[in-house]
C-alpha positions in Angstrom: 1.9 -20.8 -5.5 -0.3 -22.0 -2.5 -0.8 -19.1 0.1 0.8 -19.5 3.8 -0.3 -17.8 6.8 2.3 -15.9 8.0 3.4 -17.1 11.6 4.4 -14.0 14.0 7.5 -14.9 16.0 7.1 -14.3 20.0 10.6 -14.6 21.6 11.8 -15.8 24.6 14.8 -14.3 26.8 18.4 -16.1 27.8 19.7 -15.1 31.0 21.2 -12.1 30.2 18.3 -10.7 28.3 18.9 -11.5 24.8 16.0 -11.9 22.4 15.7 -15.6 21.5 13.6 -17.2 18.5 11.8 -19.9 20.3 11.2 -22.3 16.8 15.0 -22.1 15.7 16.8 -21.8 19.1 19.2 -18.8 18.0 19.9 -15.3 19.5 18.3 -12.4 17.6 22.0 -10.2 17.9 25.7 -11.3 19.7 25.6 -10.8 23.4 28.1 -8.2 23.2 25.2 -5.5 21.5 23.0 -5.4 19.1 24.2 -1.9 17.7 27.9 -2.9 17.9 27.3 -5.6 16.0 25.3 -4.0 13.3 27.8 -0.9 13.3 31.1 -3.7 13.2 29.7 -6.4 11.1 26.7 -5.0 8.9 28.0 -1.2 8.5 31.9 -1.5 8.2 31.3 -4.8 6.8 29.7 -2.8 3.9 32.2 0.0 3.7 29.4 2.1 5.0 28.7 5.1 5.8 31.4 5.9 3.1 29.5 4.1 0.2 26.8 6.1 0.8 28.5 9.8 0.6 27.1 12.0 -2.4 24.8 9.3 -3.4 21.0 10.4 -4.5 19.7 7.6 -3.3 21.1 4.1 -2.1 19.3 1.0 -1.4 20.2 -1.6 1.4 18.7 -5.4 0.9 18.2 -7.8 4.9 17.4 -10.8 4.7 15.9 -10.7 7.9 14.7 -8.2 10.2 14.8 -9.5 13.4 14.2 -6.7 15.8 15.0 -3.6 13.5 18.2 -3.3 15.7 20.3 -3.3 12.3 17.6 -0.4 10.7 17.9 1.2 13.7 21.3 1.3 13.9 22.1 2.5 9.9 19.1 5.0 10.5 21.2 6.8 12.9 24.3 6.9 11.3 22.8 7.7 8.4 21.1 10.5 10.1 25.3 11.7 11.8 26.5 11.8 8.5 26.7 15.8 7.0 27.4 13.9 3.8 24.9 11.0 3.8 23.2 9.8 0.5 19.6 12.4 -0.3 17.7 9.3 0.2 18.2 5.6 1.9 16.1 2.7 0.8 16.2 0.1 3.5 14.4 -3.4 2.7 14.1 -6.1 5.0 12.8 -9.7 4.4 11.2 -11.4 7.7 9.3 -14.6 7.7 8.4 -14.0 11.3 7.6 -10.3 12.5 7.1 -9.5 16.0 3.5 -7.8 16.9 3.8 -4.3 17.8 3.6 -4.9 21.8 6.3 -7.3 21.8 8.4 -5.4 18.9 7.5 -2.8 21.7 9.1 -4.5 24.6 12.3 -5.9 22.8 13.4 -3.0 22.1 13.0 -1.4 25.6 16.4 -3.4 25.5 18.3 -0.7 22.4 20.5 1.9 23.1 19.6 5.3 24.7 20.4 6.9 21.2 18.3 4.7 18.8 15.3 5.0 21.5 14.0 8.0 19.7 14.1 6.0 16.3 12.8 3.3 17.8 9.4 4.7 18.7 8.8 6.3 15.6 9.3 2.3 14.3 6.5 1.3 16.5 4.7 3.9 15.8 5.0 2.8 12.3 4.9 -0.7 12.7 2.4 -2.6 10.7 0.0 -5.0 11.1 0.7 -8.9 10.9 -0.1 -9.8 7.2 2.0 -10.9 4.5 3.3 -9.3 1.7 5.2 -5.7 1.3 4.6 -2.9 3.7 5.9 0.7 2.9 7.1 2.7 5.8 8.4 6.5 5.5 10.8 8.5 8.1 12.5 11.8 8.0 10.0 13.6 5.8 9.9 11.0 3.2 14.2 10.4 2.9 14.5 7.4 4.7 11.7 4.5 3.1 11.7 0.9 4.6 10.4 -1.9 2.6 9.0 -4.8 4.6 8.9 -8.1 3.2 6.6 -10.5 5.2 6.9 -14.4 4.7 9.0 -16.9 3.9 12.4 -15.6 1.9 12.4 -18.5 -0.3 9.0 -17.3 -1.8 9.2 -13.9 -1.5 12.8 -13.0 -2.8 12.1 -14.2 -6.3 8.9 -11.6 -6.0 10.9 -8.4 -4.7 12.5 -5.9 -7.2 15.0 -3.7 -6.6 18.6 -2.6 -7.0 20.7 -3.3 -4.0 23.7 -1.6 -3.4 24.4 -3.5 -0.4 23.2 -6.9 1.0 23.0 -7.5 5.4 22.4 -11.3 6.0 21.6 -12.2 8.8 19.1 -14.9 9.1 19.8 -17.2 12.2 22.2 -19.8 12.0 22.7 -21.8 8.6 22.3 -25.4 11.3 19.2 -24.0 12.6 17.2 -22.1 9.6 18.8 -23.3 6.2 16.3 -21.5 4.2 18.1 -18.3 4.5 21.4 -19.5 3.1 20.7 -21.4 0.2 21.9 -21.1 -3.2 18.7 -20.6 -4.9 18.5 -17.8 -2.2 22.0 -16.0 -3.2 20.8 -16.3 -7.0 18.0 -14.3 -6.1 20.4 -11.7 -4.4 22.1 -10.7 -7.5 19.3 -10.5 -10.0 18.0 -8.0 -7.0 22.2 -6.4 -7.0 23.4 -3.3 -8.8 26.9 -3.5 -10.4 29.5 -3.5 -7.2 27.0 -4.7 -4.9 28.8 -5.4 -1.3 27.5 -8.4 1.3 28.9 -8.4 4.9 27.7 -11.5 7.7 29.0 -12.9 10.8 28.2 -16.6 9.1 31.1 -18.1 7.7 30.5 -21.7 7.5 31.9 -23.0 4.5 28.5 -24.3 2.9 27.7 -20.7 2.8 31.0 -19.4 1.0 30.9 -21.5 -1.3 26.8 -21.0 -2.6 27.9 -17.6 -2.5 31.0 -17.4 -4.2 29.3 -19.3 -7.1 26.5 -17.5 -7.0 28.9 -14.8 -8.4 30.4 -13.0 -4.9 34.3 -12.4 -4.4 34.5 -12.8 -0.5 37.3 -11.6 2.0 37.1 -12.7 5.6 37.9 -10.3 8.2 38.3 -11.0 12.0 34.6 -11.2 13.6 32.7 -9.1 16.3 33.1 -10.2 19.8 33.4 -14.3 20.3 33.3 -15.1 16.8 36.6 -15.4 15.4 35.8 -14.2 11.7 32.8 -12.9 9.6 32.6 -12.4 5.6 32.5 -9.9 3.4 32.1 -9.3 -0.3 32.1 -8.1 -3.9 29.8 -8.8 -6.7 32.0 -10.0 -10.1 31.8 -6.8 -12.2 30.1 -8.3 -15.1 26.9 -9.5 -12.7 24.5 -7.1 -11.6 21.9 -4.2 -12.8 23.8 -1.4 -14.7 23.5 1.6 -13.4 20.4 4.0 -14.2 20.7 5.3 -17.4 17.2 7.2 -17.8 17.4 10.2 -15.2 13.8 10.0 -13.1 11.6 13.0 -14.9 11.6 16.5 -13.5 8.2 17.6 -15.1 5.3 15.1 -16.1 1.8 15.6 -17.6 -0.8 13.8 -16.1 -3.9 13.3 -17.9 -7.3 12.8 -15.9 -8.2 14.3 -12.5 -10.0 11.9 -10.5 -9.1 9.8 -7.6 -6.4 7.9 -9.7 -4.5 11.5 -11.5 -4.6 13.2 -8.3 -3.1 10.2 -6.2 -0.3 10.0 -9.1 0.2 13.8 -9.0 0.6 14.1 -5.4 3.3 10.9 -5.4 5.6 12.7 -7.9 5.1 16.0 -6.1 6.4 14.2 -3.1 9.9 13.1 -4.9 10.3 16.9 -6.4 8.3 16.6 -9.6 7.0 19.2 -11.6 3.3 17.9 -12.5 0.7 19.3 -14.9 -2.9 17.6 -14.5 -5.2 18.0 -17.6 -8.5 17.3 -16.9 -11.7 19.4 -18.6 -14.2 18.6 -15.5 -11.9 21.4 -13.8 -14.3 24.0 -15.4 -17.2 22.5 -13.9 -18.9 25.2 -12.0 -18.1 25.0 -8.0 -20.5 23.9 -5.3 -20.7 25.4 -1.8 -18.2 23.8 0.2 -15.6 22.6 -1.8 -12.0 23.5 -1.3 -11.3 27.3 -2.2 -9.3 27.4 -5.6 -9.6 29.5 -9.3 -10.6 25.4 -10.4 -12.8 22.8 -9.7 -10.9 20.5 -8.4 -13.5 17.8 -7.2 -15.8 18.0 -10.4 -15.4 14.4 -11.2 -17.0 13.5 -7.8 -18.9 16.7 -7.9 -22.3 16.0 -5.5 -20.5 12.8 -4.6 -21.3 13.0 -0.7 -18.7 9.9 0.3 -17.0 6.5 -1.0 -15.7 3.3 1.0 -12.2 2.2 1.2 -12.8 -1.4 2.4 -10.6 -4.6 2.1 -11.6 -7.2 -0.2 -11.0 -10.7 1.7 -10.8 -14.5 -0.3 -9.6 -17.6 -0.1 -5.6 -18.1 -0.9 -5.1 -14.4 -1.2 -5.4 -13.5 -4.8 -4.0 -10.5 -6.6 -7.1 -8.2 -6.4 -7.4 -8.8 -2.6 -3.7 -7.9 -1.9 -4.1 -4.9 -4.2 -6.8 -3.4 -1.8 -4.9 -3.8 1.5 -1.7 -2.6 -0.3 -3.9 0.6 -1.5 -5.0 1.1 1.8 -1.5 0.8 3.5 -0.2 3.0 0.9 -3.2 5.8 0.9 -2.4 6.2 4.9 1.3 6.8 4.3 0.7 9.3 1.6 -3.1 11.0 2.3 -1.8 11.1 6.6 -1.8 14.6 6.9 -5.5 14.9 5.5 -6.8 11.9 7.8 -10.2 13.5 9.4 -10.0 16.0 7.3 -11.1 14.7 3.9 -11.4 11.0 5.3 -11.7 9.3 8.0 -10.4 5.8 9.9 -13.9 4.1 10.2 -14.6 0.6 11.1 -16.3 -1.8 8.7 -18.4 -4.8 9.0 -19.0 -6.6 5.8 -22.4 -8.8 6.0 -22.6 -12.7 4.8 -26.2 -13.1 3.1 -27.0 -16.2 4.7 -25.8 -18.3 7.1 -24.3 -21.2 4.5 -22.6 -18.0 3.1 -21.4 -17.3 7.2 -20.0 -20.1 7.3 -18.0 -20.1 4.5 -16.6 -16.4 5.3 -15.8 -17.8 8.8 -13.7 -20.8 7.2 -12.3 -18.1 5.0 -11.2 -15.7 7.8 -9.1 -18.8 9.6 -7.9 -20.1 6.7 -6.0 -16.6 6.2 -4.8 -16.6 9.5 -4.6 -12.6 9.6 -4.0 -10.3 12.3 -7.1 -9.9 14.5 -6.5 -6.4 15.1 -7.0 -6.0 11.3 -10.0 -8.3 10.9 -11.7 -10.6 13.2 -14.6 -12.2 13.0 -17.9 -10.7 14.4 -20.2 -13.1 16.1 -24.1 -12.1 15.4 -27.3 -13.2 16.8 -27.4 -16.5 15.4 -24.3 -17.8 15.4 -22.6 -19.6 18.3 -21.0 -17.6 21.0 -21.5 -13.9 22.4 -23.9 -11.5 20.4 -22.3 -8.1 21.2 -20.8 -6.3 18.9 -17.0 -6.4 19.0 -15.7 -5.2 22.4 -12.0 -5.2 21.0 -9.4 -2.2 22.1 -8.6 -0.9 18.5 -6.2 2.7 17.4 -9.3 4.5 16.4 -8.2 8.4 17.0 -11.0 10.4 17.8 -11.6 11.9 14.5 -12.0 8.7 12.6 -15.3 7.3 14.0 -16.4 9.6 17.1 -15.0 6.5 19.5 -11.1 6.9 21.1 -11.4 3.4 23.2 -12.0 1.2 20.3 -15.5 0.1 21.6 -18.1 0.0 18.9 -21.5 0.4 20.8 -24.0 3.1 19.4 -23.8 6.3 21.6 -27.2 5.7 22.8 -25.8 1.8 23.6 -28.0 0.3 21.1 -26.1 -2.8 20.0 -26.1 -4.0 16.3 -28.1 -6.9 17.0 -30.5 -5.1 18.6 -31.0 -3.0 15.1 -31.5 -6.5 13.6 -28.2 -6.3 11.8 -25.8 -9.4 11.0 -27.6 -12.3 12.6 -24.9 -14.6 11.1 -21.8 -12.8 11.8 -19.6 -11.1 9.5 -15.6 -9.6 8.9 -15.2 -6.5 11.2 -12.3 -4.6 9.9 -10.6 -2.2 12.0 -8.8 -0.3 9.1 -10.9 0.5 6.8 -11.9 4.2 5.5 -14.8 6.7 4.7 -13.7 9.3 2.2 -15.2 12.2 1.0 -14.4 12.3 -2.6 -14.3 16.1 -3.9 -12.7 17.3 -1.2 -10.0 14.2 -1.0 -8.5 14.9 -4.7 -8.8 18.9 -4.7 -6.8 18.8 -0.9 -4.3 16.4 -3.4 -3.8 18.6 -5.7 -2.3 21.6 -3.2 1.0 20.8 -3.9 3.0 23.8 -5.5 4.3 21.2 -7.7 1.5 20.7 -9.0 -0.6 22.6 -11.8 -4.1 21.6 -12.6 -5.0 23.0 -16.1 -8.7 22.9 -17.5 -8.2 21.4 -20.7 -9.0 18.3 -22.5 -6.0 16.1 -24.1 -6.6 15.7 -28.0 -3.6 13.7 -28.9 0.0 13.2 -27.9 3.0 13.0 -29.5 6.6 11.4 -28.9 9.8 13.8 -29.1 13.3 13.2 -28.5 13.6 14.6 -24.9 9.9 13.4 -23.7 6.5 14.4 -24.9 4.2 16.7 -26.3 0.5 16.9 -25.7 -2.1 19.0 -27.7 -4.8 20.3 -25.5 -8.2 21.9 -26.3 -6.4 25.6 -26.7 -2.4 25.2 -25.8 0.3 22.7 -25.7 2.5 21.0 -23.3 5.5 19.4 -23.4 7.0 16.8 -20.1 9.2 13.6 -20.1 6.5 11.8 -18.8 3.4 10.8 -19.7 0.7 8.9 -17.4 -2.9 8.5 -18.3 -5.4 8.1 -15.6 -8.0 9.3 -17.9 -10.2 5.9 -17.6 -12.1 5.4 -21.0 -10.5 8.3 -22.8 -7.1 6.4 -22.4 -7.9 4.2 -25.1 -8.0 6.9 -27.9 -5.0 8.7 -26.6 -3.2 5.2 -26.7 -4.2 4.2 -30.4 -1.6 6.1 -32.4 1.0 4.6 -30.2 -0.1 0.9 -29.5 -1.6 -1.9 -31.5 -4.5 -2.6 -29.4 -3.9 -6.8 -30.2 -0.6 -5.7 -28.0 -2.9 -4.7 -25.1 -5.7 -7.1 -25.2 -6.5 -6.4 -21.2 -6.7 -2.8 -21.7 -8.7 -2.8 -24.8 -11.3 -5.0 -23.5 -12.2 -3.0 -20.8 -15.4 -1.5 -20.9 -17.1 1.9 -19.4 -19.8 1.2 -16.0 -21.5 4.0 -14.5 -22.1 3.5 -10.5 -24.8 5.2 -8.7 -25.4 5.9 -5.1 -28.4 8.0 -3.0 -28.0 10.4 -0.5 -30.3 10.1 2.6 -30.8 12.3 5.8 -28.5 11.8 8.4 -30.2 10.2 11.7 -28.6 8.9 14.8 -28.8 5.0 13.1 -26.1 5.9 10.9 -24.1 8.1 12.6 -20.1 8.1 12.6 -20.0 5.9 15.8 -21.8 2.8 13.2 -19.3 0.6 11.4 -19.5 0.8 7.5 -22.1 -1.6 6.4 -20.9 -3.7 3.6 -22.3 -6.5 1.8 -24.6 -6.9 -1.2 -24.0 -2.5 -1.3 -23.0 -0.7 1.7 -24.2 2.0 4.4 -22.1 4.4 5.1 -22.0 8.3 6.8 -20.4 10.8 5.5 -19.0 12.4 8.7 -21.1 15.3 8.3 -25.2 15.4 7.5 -25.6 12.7 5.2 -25.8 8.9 5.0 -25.1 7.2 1.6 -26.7 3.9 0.0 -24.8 2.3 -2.7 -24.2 1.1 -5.5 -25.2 0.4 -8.8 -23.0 -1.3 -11.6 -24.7 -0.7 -14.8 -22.6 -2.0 -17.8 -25.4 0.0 -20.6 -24.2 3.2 -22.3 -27.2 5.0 -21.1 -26.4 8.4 -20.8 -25.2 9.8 -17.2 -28.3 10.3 -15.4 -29.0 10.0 -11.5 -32.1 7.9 -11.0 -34.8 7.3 -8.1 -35.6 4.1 -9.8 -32.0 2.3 -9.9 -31.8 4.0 -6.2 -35.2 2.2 -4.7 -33.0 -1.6 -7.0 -29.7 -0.7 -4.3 -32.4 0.0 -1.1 -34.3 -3.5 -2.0 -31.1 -5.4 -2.1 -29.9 -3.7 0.9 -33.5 -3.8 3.0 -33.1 -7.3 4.6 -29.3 -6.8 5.6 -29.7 -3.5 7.4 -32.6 -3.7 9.6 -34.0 -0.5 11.7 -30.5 0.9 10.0 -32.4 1.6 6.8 -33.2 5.2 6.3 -37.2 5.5 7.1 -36.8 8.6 4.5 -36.3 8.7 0.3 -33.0 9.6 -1.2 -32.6 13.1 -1.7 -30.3 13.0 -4.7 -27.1 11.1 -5.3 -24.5 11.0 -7.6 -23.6 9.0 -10.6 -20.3 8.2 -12.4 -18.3 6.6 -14.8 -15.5 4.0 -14.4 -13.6 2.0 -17.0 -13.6 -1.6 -15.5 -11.6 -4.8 -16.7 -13.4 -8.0 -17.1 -11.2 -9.7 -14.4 -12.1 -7.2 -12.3 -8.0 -6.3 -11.8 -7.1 -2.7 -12.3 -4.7 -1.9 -15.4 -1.3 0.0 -14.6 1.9 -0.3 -16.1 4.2 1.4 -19.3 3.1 1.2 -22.8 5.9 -0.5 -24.7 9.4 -0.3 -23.1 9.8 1.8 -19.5 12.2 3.9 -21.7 9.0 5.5 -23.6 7.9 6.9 -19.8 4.2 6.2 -21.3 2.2 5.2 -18.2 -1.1 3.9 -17.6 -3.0 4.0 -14.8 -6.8 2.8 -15.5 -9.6 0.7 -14.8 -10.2 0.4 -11.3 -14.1 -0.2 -11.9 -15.5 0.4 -8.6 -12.2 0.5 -6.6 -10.9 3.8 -7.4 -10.0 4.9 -3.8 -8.8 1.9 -3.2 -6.7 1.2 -5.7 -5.4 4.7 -6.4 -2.3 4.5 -4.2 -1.2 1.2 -5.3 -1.0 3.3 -9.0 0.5 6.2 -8.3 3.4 4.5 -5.6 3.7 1.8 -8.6 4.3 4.6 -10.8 6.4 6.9 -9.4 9.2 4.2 -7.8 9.7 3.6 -11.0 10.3 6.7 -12.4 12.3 7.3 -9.5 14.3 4.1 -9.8 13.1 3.1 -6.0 12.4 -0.1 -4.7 8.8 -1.4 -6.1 5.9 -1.2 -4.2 4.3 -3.7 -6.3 5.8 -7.3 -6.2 6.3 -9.1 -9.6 3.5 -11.3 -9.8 1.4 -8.6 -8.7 2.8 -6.4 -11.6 1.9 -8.8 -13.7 -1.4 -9.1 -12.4 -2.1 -5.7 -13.6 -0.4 -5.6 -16.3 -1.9 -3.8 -20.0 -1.4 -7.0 -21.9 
């Protein structure tokens, strides 16, 4: 499928202050109220909040967003309700999402009681670019799932299990794409059993696609000026069954890098007991580490700081979707540790030429994203102005040393000045400097969950779960994930043909190196990350890291000056007066396990009942990529809506 820019909706206002779409000529909500409609139509339409009592968890599917006026609304009831569901799943499809200002301003217009709400939305708000977006309220209860882009291609990509349906798109006469047939046959493979719909549309086209899409409608009388509205029933023989494997109360990660601790921490979150094996937690500690009886960093042990940046290409593929969804999904989970153990820090990623320019420019338009996520940075020789990007970003003190979003050195010296990125280059605004030890060991806090120094010999499966045989004790869980990159394989063997897993099996062990170089005021936190052929960065502290090496030999783990002076001479003619005037003092070097498509490798080993997970091969994206495992892993242990989209699963997938 062909990628589409997403195209951001900007509305214009009827006389009495209703929101109106200005490509399809409709009303966002019924001039009577937004939240009387939503309560009326969407809410008693749905039997709701009654469905809802008791629940664990219950999941509501929108098929379009609008203004959040219909969120905002079943967030507060939700929220009045003594006997409201533990956790509410909302999921929202919208072809065309309002920027933040203008979401903002729209919703100056709500209700006195959903006002409260309705700033922690925009505070929440994401930016413009398609595909899923996670948002969390009220500690982690209340998720929202947004769904960016057309419905019609999206739908078929979502999975979840909907207890309830809200449509409204904007008139069938005026936007047919939400009311099709193919669309409603999408809605029930998304349905549980005794999935309810309720809408204000009742045009006859409409009831009958959905009746024979498998719906048992009743029409009621309708909010305000319209006369009736529908609601209904899925048959009883459509629909997913409900859950029959209980999400697990204790599970045994194996492997505590990046990739383990990010999967700990996520099942923590939803009230999981979790064990993390890893044998580097005997490793002696260094000064400054994190105060604990282990060593929780070992893995990254001398390891002064790693780059979270986006990957950009052309027609969005699966590996460049993956990083911004790992990004989106580190912020929601590692927030409270933002500038502690990483930090918000602008990036510029370099072209090495100007034919090469060019074709990242084309690149950048052809994507269409939102400029406040990327934009294009004009250098020295390319047409227009040569200063560095003057833009107002959200850059909070501690994630750069800059609050006002300009990115001029302290001392004013401009990046063109420094001889850096004469053609141009992608200036992300949301991109991340992380300081690895620290990062995982701050993870693992959680009183849920228990690192153990131990290395996994073998495991085996029982009736109620699994046991695993450590280097001197046992432990039994009813889950299993392996984030223990190359040692995954032999753990897998007595439980997999490894013909069945062709993906995983093929994937072979790197080692990445980087130097350590003192810090000066040419790469202090107030310079954008420096990517390109390798990458500059600072470590927020003393120390400025060049990097990296990808060195597919099995030579043994060994930090050299001579594979560190290979990453400067590549790096020399991109960086300028940037490049440190002193040697490396030191550096760190690791192993990754890295697929030859360069895709990370996540997902169960035979069926989801086995609760077998692996969570591998990220090569050199391991921060990156982390989140997008551990959310992908523990929605579905916790039967929540996926974080991962179905062509993206597959794009990962073992096999």
């Amino acid at each position: 499928m062909s990628y589409e820019p997403l195209e951001p909706a900007c509305p214009t206002q009827t006389k009495e202050g209703v929101a109106v779409h200005p490509e399809y000529g409709d009303v966002y909500h019924s001039l009577s109220g937004a939240m009387e409609q939503a309560d009326y139509v969407f809410l008693q339409g749905n039997d709701l909040p009654m469905r809802w009592q008791g629940r664990a968890q219950f999941t509501i599917c929108e098929t379009g967003f609008g203004l959040g006026n219909n969120f905002l609304t079943t967030w507060y009831r939700w929220l009045q309700d003594p006997q409201r569901s533990q956790r509410l799943h909302f999921v929202s499809f919208e072809a065309h999402p309002l920027p933040r200002h203008e979401l903002a301003r729209q919703l100056q217009r709500s209700p006195a009681v959903l006002q409260p709400l309705a700033q922690q939305l925009i505070k929440a708000w994401p930016k413009l670019l398609p595909g899923l977006h996670r948002l969390e309220f009220e500690q982690g209860q209340l998720s929202l799932t947004l769904i960016f882009g057309r419905i019609e291609r999206t739908a078929p990509l979502a999975q979840l299990r909907a207890d309830a349906f809200f449509l409204d798109g904007f008139s069938p006469r005026l936007n047919p794409a939400m009311w099709t047939p193919a669309l409603f046959t999408q809605l029930v493979r998304l349905a549980a059993q005794g999935a309810t719909l309720a809408t204000w549309c009742t045009a006859s086209a409409v009831r009958r696609a959905l009746q024979n899409a498998g719906f048992v409608l009743e029409k009621r009388p309708g909010f305000a000026f319209k006369r009736e509205m529908l609601t209904g029933r899925l048959r009883s023989h459509l629909g997913q069954p409900a859950v029959s494997t209980p999400a697990p109360k204790r599970v045994l990660v194996v492997g505590g890098g990046i990739v383990g601790a990010a999967t700990a921490a996520a099942l923590a979150h939803r009230g999981a007991v979790v064990t993390v094996c890893d044998p580097l937690f005997a490793a002696p500690k260094q000064s400054g580490t994190i105060p604990s009886a282990l060593n929780l960093g070992a893995a990254h042990a001398g390891h002064a700081a790693v780059a979270m940046v986006p990957l950009l290409a052309r027609q969005d593929p699966p590996r460049a979707r993956l990083s911004r969804l790992g990004l989106a999904l580190a912020a929601l989970r590692w927030g409270p540790l933002l500038g502690q153990h990483w930090f918000l820090h602008p990036a510029l990623h370099l072209p090495e030429n100007a034919s090469q320019a060019q074709y990242d420019r084309q690149t950048l338009e052809e994507l269409g994203f939102d400029t406040q996520w990327v934009h294009w940075y004009q250098g020295e020789n390319a047409a227009g102005t040569n200063k560095f990007p003057d833009v107002t970003g959200e850059f909070p003190d501690e994630a750069g040393g800059f609050s006002d979003g300009t990115s001029e050195f302290s001392d004013g010296m401009s990046l063109a000045k420094a001889g850096i990125a004469p053609y141009g280059g992608w200036y992300f605004h949301q991109s991340y400097v992380v300081r690895p030890a620290a990062l995982i060991a701050a993870l693992m806090q959680h009183p849920l969950i228990t690192p153990i120094a131990t290395t996994i010999q073998r495991l085996e499966r029982q009736a109620d779960g699994w046991r695993a045989w450590g280097t001197d004790q046992q432990f039994s869980a009813q889950a299993v994930v392996l984030a223990n990159a190359a040692g995954v394989k032999q753990l897998l063997k007595p439980h997999c043909d490894p013909e069945d897993y062709p993906r995983l099996f093929r994937a072979r062990v790197v080692q990445g190196q980087i130097g350590h170089y003192p810090s000066d005021y040419v790469t202090a936190p107030q310079v954008p990350l420096l990517n390109g052929p390798g990458y500059l960065l600072h470590d927020h502290q003393n120390t400025a890291v060049l990097g990296s090496s990808y060195q597919r030999d099995a030579a043994p783990i060994s930090w050299s000056s001579a594979v560190q002076k290979e990453i400067e001479e590549r790096l020399q003619p991109h960086l300028g007066t940037l490049m440190p005037q002193q040697g490396a003092q030191g550096g760190w070097v690791g192993e990754r396990l890295a697929s030859p498509d360069h895709r990370p490798q996540i997902g169960p080993v035979g069926s989801r009942d086995n609760a077998l997970w692996v969570a591998s091969a990220m090569g050199s994206n391991g921060f990156s990529w982390a989140s997008v495992a551990a959310e992908y892993v523990a929605a579905d242990f916790f039967h929540e809506p996926q974080v991962l989209t179905t062509d993206l699963q597959r794009a990962v997938a073992l096999r």
